[in-house]
C-alpha positions in Angstrom: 26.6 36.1 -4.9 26.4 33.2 -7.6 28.4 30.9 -5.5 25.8 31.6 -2.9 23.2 30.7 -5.1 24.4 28.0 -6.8 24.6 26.1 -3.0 20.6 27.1 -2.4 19.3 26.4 -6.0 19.4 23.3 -7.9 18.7 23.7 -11.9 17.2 21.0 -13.3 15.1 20.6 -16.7 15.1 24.0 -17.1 13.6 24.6 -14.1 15.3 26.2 -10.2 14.7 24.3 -7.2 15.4 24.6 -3.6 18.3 22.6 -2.7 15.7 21.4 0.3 12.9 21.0 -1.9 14.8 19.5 -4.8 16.3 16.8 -2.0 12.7 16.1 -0.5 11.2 15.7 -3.9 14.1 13.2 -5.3 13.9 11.8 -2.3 10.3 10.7 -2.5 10.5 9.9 -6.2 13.6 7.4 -5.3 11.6 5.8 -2.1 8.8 5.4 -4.2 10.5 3.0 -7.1 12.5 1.2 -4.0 9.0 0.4 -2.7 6.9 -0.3 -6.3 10.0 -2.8 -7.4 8.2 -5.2 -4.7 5.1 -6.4 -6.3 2.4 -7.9 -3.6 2.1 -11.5 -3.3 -2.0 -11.6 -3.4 -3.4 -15.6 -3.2 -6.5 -16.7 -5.3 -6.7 -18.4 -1.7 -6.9 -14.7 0.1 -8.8 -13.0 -2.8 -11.8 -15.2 -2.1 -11.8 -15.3 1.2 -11.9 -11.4 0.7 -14.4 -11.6 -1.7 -16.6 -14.0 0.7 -16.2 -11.3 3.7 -17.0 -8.4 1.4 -20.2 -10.0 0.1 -21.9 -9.1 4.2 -20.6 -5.4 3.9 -23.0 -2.5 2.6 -19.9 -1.7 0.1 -21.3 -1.4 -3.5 -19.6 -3.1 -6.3 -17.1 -0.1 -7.1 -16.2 0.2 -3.7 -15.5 -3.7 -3.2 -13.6 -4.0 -6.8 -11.4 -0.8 -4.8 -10.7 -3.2 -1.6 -9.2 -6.3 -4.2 -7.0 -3.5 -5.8 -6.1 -1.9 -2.7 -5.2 -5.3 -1.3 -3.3 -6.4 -4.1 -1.0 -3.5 -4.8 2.2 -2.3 -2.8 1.1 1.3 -2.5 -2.1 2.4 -3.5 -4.5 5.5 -3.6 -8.0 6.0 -1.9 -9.8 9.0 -3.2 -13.2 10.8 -3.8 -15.0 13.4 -2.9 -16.9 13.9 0.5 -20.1 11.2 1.1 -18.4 8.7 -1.4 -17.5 5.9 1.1 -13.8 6.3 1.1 -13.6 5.6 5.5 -16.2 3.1 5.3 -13.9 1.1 2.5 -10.8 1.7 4.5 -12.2 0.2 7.2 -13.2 -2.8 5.2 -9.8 -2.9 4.0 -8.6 -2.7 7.4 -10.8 -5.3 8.3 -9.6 -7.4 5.3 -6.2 -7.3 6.5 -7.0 -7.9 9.6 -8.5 -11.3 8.1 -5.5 -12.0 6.3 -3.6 -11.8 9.5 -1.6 -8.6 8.7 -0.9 -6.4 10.9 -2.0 -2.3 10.6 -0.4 0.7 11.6 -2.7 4.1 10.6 -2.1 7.5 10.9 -3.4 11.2 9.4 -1.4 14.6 9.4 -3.5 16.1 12.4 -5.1 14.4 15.9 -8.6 15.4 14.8 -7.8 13.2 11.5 -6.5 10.3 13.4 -9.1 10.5 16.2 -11.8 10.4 13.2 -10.2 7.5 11.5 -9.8 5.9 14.4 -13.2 6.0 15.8 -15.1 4.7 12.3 -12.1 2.4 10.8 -11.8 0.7 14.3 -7.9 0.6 14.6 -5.1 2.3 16.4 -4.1 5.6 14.6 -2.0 8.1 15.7 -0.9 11.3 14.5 2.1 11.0 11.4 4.9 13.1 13.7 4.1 10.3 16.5 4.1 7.7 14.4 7.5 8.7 12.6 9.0 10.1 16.1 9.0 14.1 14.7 9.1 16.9 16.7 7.7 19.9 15.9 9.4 21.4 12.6 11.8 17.8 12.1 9.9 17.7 8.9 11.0 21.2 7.5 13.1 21.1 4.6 16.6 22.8 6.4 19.3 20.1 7.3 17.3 17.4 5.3 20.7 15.4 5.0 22.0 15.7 8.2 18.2 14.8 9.9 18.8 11.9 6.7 22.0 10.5 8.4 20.6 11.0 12.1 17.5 9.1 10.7 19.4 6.1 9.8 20.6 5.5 13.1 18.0 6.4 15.7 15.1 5.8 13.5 14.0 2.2 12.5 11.9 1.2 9.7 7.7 1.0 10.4 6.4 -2.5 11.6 3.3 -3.0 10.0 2.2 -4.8 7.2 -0.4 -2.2 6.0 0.4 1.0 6.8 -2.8 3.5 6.1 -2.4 7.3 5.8 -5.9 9.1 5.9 -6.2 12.7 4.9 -3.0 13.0 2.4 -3.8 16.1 1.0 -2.3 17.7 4.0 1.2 16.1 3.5 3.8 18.3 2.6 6.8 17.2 0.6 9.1 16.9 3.6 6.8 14.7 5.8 6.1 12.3 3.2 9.7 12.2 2.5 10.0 10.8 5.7 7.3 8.5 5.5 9.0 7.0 2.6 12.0 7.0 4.4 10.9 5.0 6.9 9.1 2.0 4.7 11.5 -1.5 4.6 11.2 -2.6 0.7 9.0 -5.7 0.4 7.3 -5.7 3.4 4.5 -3.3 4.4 1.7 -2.0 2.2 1.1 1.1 1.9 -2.7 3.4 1.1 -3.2 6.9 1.1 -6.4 8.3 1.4 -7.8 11.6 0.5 -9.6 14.2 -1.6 -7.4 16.3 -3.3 -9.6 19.3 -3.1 -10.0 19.5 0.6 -7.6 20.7 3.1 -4.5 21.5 1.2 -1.0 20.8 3.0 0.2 24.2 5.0 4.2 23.0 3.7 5.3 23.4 -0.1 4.2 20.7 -2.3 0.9 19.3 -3.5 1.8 15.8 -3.0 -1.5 13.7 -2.8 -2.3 15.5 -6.3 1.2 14.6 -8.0 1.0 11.1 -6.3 -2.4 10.7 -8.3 -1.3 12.8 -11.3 1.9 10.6 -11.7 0.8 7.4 -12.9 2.6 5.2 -10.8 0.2 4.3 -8.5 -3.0 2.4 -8.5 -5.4 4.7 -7.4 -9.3 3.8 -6.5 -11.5 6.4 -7.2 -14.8 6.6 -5.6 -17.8 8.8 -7.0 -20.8 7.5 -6.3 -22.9 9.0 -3.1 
């Protein structure tokens, strides 16, 4: 009946949402200006020592300009399509932070993702539902506010500084949600990487293409082969 209804949809600009859905995207939209208010302190000290350690890697001018921005922005966007370099600069970025002294946490949405990412960006990854401590369907949108509250208590924020998430386009509205959710303000970094038309998320929500599409974000896009 319409008081049913009214508890399951949310109407907003005209449009009917999911009380889940319309939770999981307002949540992201509100983690996401808690993050960006935190600009990244980036030294003319560390830019050229950057600069110096990218000058022996076979990254092409694009792809080192993408490293600098990457480096210098609180959250920021890798994309391009397949054969443009987009491992081989997160692992100079990787590399870079590792030179800077920061510390890296990495992860993709599958194990063959992370293994891959692991193997050529030569750091730790894991898995997104290990990283964030989900079990299998944790990041559906049912209970969102009581897995919210539970969250808050058992769940601590990431300790990284740079926290890399390869293979985006497979990140449902829900999981990033809780990647979000699980971000300090003013202390990690944060870079997705991606290609927005390969492997699409199996969950509601086409996130890696309204991260891009929202202007927000920096994003680096590599097209060169």
């Amino acid at each position: 009946d319409e008081g049913v209804t009214r508890k399951l949809l949310v109407e907003e600009y005209d449009n009917l949402y999911a009380i889940s859905l319309h939770r999981a995207e307002k949540g992201v939209a509100d983690n996401l200006v808690r993050l960006l208010a935190h600009p990244v302190q980036f030294s003319n000290t560390a830019k050229q020592m950057v600069q110096k350690k990218l000058a022996t890697t076979p990254l092409d001018a694009d792809q080192q300009a993408g490293v600098l921005t990457m480096l210098s922005s609180r959250i920021c966007i890798l994309t391009g399509g397949p054969g443009v370099g987009k491992t081989t600069t997160f692992k100079e970025v990787a590399a870079a932070c590792k030179l800077l002294g920061k510390s890296i946490l990495a992860c993709a949405p599958t194990g063959k993702a992370a293994k891959r990412l692991a193997q050529v960006a030569g750091v730790p990854t894991s898995t997104m539902h290990k990283t964030l401590n989900l079990h299998s369907g944790d990041d559906e949108g049912a209970d969102v506010d009581a897995r919210d509250a539970l969250a808050s208590v058992k769940r601590e924020f990431l300790r990284a500084d740079a926290i890399f998430i390869d293979e985006s386009s497979m990140n449902d509205i829900f999981l990033l949600r809780h990647l979000l959710h699980r971000i300090k303000s003013g202390t990690s970094q944060v870079f997705f990487g991606g290609d927005v038309d390969q492997l699409p998320s199996i969950g509601p929500g086409e996130t890696f293409r309204d991260l891009i599409g929202s202007g927000a974000i920096p994003v680096v896009q590599l097209n060169t082969v």
